[in-house]
N, C-alpha and C positions, 0 to 999 in steps of 0.2 A: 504494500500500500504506500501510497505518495500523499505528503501532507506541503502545501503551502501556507507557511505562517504569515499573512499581512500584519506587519507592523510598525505606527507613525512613527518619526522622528529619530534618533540616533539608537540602535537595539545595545547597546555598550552602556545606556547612561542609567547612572545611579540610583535606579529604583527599583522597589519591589514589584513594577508591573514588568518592567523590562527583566529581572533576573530571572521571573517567573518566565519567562519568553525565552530567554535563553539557554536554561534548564531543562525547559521542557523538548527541543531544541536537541538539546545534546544528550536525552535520556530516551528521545521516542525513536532512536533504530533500534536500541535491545528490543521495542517490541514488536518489531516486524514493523516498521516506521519511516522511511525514508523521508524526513525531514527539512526543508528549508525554508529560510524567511525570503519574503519580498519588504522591501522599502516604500512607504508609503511619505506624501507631505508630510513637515510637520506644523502644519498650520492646525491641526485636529485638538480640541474638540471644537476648534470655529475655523474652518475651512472657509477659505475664497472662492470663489470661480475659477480659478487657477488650480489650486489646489484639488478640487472636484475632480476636475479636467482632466489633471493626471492620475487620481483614483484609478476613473473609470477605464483609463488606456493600461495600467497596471493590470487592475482586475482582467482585464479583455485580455490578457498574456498569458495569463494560468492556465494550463495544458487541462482541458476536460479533463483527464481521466485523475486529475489530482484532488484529493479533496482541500477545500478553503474555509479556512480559521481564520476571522478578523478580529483582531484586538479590539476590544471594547474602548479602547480612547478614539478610533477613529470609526465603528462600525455603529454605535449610539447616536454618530451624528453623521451618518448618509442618508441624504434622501431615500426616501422608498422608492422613487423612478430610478435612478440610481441602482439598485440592488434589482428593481425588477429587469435593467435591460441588460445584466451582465449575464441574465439568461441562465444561470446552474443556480446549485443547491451552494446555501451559504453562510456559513455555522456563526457564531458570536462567542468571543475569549469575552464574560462580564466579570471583572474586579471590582467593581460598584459602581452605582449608576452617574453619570455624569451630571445630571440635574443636582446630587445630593452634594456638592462640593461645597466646603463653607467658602462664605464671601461670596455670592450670588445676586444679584437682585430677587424679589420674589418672580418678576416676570422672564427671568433669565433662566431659572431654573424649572420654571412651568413650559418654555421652549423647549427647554434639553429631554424634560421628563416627556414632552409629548411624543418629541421625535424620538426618541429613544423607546419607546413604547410602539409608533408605528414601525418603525425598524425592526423590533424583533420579534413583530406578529411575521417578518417575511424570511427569519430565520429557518433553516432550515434544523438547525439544533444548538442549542446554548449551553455553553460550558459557563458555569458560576464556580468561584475560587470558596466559598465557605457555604456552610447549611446553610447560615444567615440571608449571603445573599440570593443564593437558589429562592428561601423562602419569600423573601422583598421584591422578587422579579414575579412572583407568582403571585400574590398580593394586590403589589401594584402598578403591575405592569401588565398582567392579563395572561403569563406564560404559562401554560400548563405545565402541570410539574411533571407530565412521561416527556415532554422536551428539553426538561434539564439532566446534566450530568453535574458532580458536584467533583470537582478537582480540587483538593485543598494543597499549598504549595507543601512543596517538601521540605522540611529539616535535614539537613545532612549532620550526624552525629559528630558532636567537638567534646572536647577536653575540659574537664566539670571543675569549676572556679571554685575554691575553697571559702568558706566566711573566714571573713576576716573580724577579729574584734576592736577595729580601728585604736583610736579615735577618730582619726582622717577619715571620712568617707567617702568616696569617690561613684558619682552618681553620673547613667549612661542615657541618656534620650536620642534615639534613630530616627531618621527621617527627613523630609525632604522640610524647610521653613517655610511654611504657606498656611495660608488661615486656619484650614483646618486640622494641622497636627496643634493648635494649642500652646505652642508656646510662649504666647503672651501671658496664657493663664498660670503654666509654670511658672514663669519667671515673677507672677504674682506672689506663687504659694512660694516660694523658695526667699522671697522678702520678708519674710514675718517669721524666716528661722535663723535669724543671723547669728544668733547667739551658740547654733551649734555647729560642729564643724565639716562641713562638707563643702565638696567643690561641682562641677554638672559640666559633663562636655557634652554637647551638641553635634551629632554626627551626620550630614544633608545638606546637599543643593542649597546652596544659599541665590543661584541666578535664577532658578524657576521662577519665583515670583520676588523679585529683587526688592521690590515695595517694603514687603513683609520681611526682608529680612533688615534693610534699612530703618524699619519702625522697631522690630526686636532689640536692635545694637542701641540703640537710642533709650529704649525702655531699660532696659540691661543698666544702661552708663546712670542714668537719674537714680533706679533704685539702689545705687552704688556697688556693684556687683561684679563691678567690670572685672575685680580680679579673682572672682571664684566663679566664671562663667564662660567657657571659652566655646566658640564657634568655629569647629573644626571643620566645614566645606565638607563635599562629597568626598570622601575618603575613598582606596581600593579597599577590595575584598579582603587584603592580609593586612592592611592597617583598622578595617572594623575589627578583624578578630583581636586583634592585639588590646581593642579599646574594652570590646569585652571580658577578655583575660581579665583587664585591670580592672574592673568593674568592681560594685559591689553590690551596687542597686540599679536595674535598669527602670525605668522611669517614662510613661507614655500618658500624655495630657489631651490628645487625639479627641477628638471633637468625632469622630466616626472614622471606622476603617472598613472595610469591607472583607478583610479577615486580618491581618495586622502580623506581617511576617519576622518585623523586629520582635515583636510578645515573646515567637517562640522560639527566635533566636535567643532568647536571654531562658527560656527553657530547656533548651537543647544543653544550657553552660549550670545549669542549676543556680541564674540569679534569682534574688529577690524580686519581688515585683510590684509597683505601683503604679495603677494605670486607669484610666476613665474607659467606660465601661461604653464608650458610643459604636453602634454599630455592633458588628461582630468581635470587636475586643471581649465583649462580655461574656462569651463561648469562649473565646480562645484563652484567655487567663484562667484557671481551673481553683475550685477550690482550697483557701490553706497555699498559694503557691505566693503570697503578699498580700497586698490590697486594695480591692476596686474602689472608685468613686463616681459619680452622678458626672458625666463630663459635662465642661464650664461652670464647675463648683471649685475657684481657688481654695477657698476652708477646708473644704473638706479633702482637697489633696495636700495642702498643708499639715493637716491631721495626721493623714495616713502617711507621709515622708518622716514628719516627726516620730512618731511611733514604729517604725521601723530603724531609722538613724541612730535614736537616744538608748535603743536595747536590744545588745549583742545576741541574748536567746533568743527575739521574736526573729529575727534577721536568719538564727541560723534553722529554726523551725522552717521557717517561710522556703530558705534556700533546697532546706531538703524535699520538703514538697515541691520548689519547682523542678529538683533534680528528678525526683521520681515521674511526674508526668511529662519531662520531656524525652525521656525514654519511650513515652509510647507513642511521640506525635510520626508523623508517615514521611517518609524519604523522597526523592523526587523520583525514584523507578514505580512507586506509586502513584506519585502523579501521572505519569507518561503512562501510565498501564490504562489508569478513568480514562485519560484524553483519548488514549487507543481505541476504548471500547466504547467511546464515546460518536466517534469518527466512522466505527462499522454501522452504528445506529443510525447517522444523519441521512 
């Protein structure tokens, strides 16, 4: 079987939708998989006329007998003419839905969620990365649920972080700095604990949405933090791991995920966990593994940092529980096995 993966923008760049793409990528020949991406604009999720243009002459390139997987950054926002004249059957990679991104207009996101709804009534089958969002595409989007397959990303097994009894503690937040990872809210709740000792590196795109990372560095400097808060840029792959070695509480302020792949990267190492519960984080952080909060609740993440920080036992509790359940999360030959079986179905 031949799989064409469409994918907008740079497939190299620092995200969990793109590593997911590239993973799956390099895992689907073991299953009888022959594998490749195409390059799409990346003007997605607001494509031009231009942009469109060359979609379409892409899409018109895919050898029939291949099947097509479009990544849900650019496949929630093609026209339905569009998907109907490229004439075959035409699946959907959904990571979460494009309307639900923070920082939207209300009318901004009632666009995305329409089109994104008439888009994948013309799916031919929908891959969703968590139960969550399978369930949210079903809900509210009209997709019956024998049309979904649920691919959750893989964990690849690492090297399990020790607690540590500080004092120093050194706290990990993943992601890309954009409205909805929350980091303003962070850096709220991490204002009202000065008194104890911790530091918070920041690991993510700081050019995605430069705005928001301009507004963070500014908020950062006034609540005087500038020197216990450092903005590491997109990092490589052996420089996160190294960040999480050094870890001792990873920490996610996430306003919604649509399954939240740093969670279980900080699972796979058995960190602590403190993390707002939007979206599908609130399945993916397991009981006993830290501490959820109401996301865009500073106090109450302030609470829960606090309380993990100030006591070596809750820390090492937490750590073991997150050690224990991230032994059972699912590897990427898992993933590439759904997508396989997913792909005979479409």
């Amino acid at each position: 079987m031949r799989l064409v993966l469409a994918v907008p923008g740079d497939l190299a760049a620092p995200t969990g939708g793109y590593a997911y793409a590239r993973q799956i990528l390099r895992h689907l020949p073991a299953r009888g998989v022959a594998a490749e991406s195409l390059a799409l604009p990346d003007g997605f999720p607001d494509p031009g006329a231009d942009d469109l243009a060359r979609t379409r002459a892409a899409l018109a390139g895919v050898p029939a007998e291949a099947a097509l997987l479009v990544d849900g950054l650019a496949y929630g926002a093609l026209p339905p003419e569009l998907i109907r004249a490229a004439g075959r059957p035409m699946a959907a990679l959904v990571h979460h839905p494009l309307g639900y991104e923070t920082g939207l207009s209300p009318e901004r996101a009632a666009t995305l969620v329409a089109g994104e709804r008439a888009a994948l009534a013309l799916a031919s089958h929908v891959v969703a990365t968590s139960r969550y969002t399978a369930r949210l595409l079903t809900a509210a989007f009209g997709v019956a649920p024998e049309r979904i397959t649920v691919a959750e990303p893989g964990t690849a097994p690492a090297a399990r972080v020790a607690p540590r009894p500080g004092p120093h503690l050194r706290l990990l937040a993943v992601g890309t700095v954009s409205p909805r990872k929350g980091y303003d809210i962070l850096v709220r709740a991490l204002a009202t604990l000065a008194d104890l000792d911790w530091s918070l590196t920041i690991a993510g795109s700081l050019d995605r949405v430069p705005e928001s990372a301009a507004a963070l560095r500014r908020q950062i400097a006034a609540a005087g933090l500038a020197g216990r808060v450092a903005l590491a840029g997109a990092v490589t792959p052996d420089a996160l791991g190294a960040l999480f070695a050094g870890a001792d509480i990873a920490v996610s302020a996430s306003l919604f995920e649509g399954y939240g792949m740093a969670l279980t990267e900080a699972l796979a190492r058995g960190l602590p966990l403190v993390a707002a519960t939007g979206g599908a984080a609130a399945e993916t952080v397991p009981a006993g593994a830290g501490r959820t909060v109401p996301p865009g609740d500073a106090p109450a993440l302030a609470a829960a940092l606090r309380d993990l920080i100030a006591d070596p036992a809750r820390r090492a509790e937490a750590a073991a529980a997150s050690w224990a359940a991230g032994q059972r999360l699912p590897d990427w030959p898992d993933t590439a096995a759904s997508i396989a079986a997913a792909l005979r179905m479409s």
